[in-house]
C-alpha positions in Angstrom: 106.3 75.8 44.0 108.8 77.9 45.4 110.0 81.1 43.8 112.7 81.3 41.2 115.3 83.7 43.3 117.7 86.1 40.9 120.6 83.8 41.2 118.6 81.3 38.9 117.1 83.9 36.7 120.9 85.2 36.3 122.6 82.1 35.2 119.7 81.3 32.8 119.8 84.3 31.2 123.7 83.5 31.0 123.2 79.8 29.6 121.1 81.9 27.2 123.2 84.7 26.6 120.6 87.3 27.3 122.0 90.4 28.7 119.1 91.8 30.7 118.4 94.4 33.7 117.2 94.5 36.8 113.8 94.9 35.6 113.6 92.4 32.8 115.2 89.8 35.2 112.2 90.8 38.0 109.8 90.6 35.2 111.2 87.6 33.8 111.6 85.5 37.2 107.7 86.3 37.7 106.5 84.9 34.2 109.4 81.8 34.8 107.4 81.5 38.1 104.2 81.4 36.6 104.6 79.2 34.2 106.2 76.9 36.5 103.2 76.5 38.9 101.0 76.3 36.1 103.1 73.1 34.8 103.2 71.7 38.9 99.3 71.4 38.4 99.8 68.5 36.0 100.3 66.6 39.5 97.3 67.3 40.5 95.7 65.3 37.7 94.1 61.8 38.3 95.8 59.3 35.9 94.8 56.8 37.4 94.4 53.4 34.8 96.1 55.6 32.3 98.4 53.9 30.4 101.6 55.9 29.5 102.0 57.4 26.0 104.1 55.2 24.0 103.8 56.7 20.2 104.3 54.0 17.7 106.9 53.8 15.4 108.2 53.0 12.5 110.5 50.3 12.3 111.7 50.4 8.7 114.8 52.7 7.6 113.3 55.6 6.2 116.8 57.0 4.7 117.5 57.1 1.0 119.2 54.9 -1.2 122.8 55.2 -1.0 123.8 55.9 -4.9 126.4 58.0 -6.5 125.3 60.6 -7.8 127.4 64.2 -8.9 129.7 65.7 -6.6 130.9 69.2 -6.1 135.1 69.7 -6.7 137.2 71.2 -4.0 137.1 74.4 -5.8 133.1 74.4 -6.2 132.4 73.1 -2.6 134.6 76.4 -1.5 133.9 79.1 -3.1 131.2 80.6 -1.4 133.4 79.5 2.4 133.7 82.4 4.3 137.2 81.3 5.2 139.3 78.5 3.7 142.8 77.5 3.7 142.5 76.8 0.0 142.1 73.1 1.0 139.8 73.0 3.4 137.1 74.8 5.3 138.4 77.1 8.2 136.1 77.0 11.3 136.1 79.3 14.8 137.8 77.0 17.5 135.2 75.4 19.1 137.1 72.8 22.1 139.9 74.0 22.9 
């Protein structure tokens, strides 16, 4: 396996929003490393007339029964909001 270079520790710690040093990414790129060679001997393994892993399931709904029940008014459901619009719940901008 080849080694994970600083670029690649960099923008993972970005995707993660980890704002680390020179010496955590050094550190961090060595443990990434090993854990990645560790995982590459899984190859290694003889599988041979193994059957993939297929975990059964279960085919019936397992969701509750859709009843009326009590419901909450506008006022109730947004009290405890952090923000509102006195109508609705007010969110941070996700897509712009």
């Amino acid at each position: 396996m080849s080694a994970i270079n600083a670029d690649e520790i960099q923008k993972i710690a970005t995707l993660a929003r980890l704002e680390m040093d020179a010496a955590e990414r050094a550190k961090s790129g060595e443990q990434l490393a090993r854990i990645l060679n560790y995982v590459a001997t899984l190859t290694e393994a003889d599988v041979t007339g193994v059957e993939p892993f297929c975990p059964p399931t279960v085919n019936e709904t397992t969701c509750r029964a859709d009843r009326a029940g009590t419901v909450l008014s506008r006022a109730q459901a947004l009290q405890n909001a952090p923000q509102t619009d006195s109508q609705f719940f007010q969110v941070p901008v996700v897509v712009k």
